[in-house]
VEXMIMI-572318 format. One record per atom (N, C-alpha, C): residue in one letter; x, y, z. Coordinates in pm, whole numbers, plus 50000, padded with zeros to 5 digits. Layout:
// VEXMIMI-572318
AXYZ
...
// end
This chain:
// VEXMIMI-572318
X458764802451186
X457884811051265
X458244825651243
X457074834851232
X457374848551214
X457704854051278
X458354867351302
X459194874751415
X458104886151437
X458194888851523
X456904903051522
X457214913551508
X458514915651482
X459074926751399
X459064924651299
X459084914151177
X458644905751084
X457714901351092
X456724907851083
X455574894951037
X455394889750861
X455694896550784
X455784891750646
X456864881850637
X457704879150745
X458874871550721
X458854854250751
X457664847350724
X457384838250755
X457664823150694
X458864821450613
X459574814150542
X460894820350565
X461864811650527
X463314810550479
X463444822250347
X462674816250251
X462754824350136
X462064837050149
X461184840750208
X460784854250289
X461694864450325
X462564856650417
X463284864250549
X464894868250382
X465364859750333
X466284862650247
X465594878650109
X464394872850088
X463834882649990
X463994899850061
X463324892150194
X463784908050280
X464744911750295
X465854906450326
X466974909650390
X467534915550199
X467204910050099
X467724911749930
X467504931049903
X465924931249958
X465434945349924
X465794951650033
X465664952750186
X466404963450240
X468214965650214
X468844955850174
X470134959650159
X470114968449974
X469204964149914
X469744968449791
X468794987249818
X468084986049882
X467365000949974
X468615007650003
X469505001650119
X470225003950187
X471595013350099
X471785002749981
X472905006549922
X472465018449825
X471335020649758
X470575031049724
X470485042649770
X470565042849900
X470025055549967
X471745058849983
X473065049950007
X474385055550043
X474425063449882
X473815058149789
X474475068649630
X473365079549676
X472585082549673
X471645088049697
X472295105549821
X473035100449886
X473605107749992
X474765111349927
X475565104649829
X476415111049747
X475775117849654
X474945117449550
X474205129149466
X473785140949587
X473385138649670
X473035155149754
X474265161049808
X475655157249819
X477155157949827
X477285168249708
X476685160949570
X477405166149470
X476295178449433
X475185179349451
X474145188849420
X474725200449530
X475145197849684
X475075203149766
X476955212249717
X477825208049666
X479485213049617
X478575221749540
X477825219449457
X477425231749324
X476695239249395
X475895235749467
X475615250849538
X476335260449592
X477825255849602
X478675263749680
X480025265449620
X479975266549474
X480995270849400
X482105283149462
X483475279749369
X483925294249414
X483615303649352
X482415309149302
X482565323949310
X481175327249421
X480945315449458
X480245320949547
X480495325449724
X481705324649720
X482795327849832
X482555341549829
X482465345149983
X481975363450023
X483595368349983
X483245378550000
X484505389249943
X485035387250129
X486605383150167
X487125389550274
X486795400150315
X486845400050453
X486565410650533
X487835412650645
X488305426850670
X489535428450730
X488905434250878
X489435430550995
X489115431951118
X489505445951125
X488735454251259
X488845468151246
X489855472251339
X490655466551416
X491125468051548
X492615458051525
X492545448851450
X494365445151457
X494525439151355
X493625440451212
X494345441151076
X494275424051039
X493575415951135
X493855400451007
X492645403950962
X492815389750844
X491795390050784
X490955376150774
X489745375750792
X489185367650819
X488035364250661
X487505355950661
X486675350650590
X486695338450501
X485905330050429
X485845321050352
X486555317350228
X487385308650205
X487805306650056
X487345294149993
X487635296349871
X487345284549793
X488995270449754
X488405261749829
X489605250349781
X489265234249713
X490225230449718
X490265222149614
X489715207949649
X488995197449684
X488465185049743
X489045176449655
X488585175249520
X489105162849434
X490535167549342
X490965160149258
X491545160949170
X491635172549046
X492735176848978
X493115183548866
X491675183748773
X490955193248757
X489685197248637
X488205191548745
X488425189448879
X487325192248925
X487165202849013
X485845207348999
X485405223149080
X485645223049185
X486295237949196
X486525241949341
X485205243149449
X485245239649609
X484235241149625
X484955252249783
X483345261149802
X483715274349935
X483875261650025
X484655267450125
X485825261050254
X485045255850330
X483995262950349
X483085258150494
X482115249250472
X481545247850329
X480495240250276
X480245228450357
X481795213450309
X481415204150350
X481385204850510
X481915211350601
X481585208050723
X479935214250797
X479015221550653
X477955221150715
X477265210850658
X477545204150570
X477125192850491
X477295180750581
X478155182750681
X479005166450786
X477845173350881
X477935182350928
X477115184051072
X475765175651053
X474765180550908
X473415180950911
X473445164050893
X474895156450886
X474785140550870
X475495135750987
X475735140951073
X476615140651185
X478115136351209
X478455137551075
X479745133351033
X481015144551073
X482065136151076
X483825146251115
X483675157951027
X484435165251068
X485245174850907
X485575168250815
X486675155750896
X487575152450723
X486195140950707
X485975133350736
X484675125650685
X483915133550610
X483085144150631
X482645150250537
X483455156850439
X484445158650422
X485195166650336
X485755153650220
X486135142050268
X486265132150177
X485095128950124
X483575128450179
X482195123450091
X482635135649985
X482655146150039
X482365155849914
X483325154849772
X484765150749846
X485925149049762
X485575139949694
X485085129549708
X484925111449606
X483675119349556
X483105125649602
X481895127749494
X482235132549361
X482765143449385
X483215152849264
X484765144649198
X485395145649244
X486355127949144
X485505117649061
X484455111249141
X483555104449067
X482635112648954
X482305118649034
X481855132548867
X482335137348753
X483565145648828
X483945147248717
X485525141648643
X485965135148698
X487325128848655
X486915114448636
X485965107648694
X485935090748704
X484365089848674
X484375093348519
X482775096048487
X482115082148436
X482665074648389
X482425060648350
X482185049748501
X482885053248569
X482935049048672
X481825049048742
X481735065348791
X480475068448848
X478995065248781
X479135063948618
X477715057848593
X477195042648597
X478575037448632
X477965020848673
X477835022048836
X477945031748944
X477865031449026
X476085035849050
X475955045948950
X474365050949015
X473545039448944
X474125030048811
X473415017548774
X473665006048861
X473605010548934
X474034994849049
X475094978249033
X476074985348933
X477054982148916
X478304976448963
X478414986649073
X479584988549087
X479464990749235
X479924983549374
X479734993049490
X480105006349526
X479405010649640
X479955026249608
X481195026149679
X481375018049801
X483275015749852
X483975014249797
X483915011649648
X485535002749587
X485155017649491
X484375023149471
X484485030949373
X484955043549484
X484595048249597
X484925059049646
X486485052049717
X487195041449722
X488425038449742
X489155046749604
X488655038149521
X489545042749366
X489525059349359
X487915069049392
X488335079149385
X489725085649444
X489895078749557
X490795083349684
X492405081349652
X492095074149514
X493495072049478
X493965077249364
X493015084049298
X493205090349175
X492755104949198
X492655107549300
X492845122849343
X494415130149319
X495325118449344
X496495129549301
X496665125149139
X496445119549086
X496625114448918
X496815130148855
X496905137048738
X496595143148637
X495465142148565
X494555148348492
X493545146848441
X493525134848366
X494205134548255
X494535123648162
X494785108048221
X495495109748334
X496185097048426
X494595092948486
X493705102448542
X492565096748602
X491345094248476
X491275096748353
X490785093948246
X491035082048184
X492635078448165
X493355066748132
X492555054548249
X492525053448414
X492315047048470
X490775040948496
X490355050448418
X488715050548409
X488275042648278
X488905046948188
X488435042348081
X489295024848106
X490355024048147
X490805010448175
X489844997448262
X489265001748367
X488685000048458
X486715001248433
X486815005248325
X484955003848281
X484674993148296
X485034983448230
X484364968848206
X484404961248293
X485554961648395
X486124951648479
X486304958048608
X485344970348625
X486134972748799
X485244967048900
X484404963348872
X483244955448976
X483624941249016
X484944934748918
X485244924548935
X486854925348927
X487134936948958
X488714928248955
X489324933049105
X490474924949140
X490564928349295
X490764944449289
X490994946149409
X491924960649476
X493044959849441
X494074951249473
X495294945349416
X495784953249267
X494834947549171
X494564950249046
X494704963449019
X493624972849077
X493394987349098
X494564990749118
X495124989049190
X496345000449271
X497724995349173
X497274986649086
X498744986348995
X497974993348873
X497564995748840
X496365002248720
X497065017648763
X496585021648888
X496875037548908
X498375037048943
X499265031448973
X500225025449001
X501395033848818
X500815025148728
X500795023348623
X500625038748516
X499265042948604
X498975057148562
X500185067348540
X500585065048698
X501265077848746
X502885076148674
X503175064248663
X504385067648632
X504375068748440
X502985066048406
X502565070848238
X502655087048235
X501755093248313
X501135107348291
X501985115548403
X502255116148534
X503195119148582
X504465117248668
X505365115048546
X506815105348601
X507345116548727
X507265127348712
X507675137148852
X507345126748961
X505795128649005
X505455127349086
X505735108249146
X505845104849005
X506045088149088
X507295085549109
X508165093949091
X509535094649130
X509395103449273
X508815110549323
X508755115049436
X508125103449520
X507225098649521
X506555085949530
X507885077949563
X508255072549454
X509215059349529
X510115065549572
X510695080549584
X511955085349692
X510925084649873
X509585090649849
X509465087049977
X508555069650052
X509115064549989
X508725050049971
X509805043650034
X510525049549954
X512705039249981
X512505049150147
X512555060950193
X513255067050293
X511945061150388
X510815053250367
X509985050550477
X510515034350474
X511435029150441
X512085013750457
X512015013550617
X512215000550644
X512215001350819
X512594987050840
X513064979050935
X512884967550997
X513434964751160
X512304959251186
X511974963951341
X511484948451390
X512474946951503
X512674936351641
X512074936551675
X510824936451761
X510154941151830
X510654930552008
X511854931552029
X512474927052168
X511344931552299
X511054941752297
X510574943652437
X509184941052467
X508574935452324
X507314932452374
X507274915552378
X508484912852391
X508584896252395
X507274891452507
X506994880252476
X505884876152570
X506524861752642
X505614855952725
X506214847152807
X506444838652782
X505974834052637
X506164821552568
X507384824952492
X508224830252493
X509384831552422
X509504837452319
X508444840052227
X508864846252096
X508094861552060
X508824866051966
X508794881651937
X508154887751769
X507734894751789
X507104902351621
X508154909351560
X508574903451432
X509334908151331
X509064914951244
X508974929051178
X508204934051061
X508874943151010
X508824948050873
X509884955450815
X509294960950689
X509924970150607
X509364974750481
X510934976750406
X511424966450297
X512404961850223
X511994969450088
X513764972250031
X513154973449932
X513424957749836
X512314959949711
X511984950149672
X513754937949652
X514644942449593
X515664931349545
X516334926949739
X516194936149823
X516624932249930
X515464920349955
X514174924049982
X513164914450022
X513354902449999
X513264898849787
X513604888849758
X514824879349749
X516094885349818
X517224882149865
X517364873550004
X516094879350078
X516064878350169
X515244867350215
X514304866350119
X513124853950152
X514044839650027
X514764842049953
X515874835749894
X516544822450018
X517254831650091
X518424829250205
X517614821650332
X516164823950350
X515064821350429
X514994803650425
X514534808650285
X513974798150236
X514784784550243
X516314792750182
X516874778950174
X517604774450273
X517474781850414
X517594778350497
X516574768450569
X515484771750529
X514364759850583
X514224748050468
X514684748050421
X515164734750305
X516034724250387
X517334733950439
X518384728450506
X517424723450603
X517204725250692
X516644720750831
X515714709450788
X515114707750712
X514074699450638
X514864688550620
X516434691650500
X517074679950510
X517824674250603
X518074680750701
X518764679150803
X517504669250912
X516834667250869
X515514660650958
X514944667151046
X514304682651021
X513384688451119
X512044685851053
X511264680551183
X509884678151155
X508924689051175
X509384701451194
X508824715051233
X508044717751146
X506604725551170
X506124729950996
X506934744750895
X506494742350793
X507634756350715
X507804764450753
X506794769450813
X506514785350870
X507294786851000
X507614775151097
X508454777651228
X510094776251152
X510334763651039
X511634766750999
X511934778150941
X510714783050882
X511484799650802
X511944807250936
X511284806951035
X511464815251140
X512934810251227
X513394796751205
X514304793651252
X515784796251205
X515384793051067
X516114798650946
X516314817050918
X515654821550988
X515714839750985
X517094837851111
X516774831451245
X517384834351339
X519314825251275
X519234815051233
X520714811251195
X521364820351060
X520594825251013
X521214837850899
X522004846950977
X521164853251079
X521534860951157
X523154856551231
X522954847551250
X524524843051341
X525344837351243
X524814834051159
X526564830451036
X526544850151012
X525684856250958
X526284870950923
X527114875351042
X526844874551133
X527604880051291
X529024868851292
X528554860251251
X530684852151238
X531604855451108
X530884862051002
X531854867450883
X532744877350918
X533804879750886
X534954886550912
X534944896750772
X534144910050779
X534244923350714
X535414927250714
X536414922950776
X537774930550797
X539004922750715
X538234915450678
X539764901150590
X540484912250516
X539754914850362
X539904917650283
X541334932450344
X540754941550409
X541314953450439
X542984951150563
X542644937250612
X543844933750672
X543094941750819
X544004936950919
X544204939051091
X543964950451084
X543214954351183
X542884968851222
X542294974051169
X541984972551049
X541704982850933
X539714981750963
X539404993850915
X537734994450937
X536944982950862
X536344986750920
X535144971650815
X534824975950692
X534954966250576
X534764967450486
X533504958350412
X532594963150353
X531544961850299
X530944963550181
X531504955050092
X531174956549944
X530234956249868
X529504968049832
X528054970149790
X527804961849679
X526284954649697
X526054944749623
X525554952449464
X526074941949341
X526224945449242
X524744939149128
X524154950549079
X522974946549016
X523094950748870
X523484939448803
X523884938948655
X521964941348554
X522134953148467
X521174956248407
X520764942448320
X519554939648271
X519294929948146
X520154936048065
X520394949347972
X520644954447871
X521914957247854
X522774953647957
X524024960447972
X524754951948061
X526284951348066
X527164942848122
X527774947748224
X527724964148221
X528264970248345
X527594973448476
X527874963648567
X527204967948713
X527684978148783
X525714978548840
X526124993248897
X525734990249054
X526624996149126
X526614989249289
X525314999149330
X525344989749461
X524054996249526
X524254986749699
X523954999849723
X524484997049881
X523484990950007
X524304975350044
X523654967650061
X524814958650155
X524324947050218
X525314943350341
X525504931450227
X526194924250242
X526804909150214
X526294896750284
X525624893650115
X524854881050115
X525284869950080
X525224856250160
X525334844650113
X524914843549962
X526094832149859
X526244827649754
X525924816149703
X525454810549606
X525494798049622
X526734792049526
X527474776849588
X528584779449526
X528874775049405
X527854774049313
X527984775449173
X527234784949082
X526214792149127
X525694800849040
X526134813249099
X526534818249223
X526204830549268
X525114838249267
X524274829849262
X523184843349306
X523064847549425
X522114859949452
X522434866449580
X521314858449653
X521434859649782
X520434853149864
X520564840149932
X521644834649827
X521764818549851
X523184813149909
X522714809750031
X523574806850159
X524394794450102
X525654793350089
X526184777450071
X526374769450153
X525984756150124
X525594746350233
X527164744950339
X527044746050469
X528474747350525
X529434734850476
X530334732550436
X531214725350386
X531584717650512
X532534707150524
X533044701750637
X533854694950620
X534854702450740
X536664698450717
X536614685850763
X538234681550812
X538574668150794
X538294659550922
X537854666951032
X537744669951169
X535844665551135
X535344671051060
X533454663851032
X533424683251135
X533884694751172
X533324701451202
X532934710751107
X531894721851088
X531574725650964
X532044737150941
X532764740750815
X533434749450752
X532834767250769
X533334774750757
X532714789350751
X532144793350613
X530834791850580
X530384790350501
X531244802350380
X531594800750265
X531864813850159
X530574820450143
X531284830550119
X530084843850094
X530034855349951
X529394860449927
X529684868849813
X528784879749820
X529724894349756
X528944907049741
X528464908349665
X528604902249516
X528094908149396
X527024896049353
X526554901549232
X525384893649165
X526574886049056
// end
């Protein structure tokens, strides 16, 4: 039956045909609003920025400049532009100031890009994401990612993308992806979340590792929920990993940091040792002391507790190095 806001919509295959052409309308008119973005930046180049003007009575100076929206080799555009460009769409500052920014990235740095986008290619979200990430690139680094990404960016994940530009930066500028992973390592974190415990007993765990800790860590997890498995827990994996996080925790709290240094002496903590592929000499890196396993040593891997003559179970051995 037809809708009377629909009346052409009087089938199944009707109502889909409609719903086919207003969305592909729909997605038309969003590029459509980016070309008047990018027509609307060229109208407002920097030299078309008024000359400053100095106040007559206490000396600042006031007026318009020209700055930067996208990336390295795209045009500067005057300061005030995009926020009359957001008003007449009713959009934020920075909302309008990012349409304008992905426009001109897509223009002129992500030009391959942008022409499978106005060919209906490509959506315009994953393409104005990618702009957003190749705004800090170098010219070349956002050229490299473009020309990588022609054939296959309509189909390959996000995932994909962000190791692509990932990839870029530490090709075209190693500075900056070394600044990158220094403020990457100093945003590490892992966080209890104790006080928002709820009444059912349990709490949110979340953290940002770096990578050889992580996989050390889901290592020691793991084979802790192995244990419990063989030990006959019928729990599913996901509650033993969680059970297995909490008994890591209490064998590390019964190791004795102080053996080695003798009575009294401060705790001692021997930074775990990460031997290069290419080279035999390890180089420490500072890190707490991880369960071993007791024939390979690798890090991560808890040894199964031993048990004395008594059947009570031994203090598991431990090890710092790789």
């Amino acid at each position: 039956m037809a809708s009377p806001e629909l009346p052409e919509c009087d089938t199944p295959a009707a109502v889909l045909a409609f719903a086919q052409r207003r969305r592909a309308a729909a997605q038309r008119a969003e590029i459509d609003v980016v070309e008047a973005a990018l027509v609307w930046a060229s109208m407002h180049p920097e030299e078309s920025v008024s000359e400053v003007s100095t106040g007559s009575t206490n000396g600042l100076v006031f007026g318009e400049g020209a700055v930067p929206l996208a990336g390295e080799g795209a045009p500067l555009v005057a300061e005030f532009a995009p926020m009359e460009f957001g008003a007449a769409l009713g959009l934020s500052t920075d909302s309008a100031r990012a349409l304008v920014g992905d426009a001109l990235e897509l223009a002129h740095r992500l030009k391959r890009t942008w022409k499978l986008v106005r060919a209906g290619k490509v959506p315009l979200w994953k393409a104005r994401r990618l702009a957003q990430l190749t705004t800090t690139l170098p010219l070349d680094g956002a050229d490299f990612v473009d020309r990588q990404l022609a054939a296959v960016v309509g189909k390959i994940s996000w995932a994909g993308i962000e190791r692509l530009v990932d990839q870029a930066r530490v090709m075209f500028d190693p500075e900056g992806a070394e600044k990158q992973r220094l403020a990457a390592a100093d945003a590490r974190r892992f966080d209890v979340h104790t006080r928002e415990a709820t009444h059912d007993g349990t709490v949110h765990v979340e953290g940002v590792l770096d990578l050889a800790d992580a996989l050390d860590l889901d290592a020691a997890i793991r084979h802790g929920a192995e244990e419990l498995a063989a030990l006959g827990s019928t729990e599913a994996l996901d509650v033993r990993r969680s059970i297995a996080a909490g008994e890591l925790a209490r064998r590390q709290l019964a190791l004795d940091l102080r053996a080695e240094a003798g009575d009294g002496a401060a705790s001692v903590v021997k930074p775990r040792q990460v031997v290069s592929s290419t080279s035999t000499s390890p180089t420490p890196r500072s890190a707490v002391m991880r369960p071993a396993s007791p024939t390979s040593r690798r890090p991560g891997r808890s040894c199964p507790p031993s048990r004395s003559a008594s059947g009570a179970a031994a203090t598991p051995r431990w090890s710092s190095g790789r």
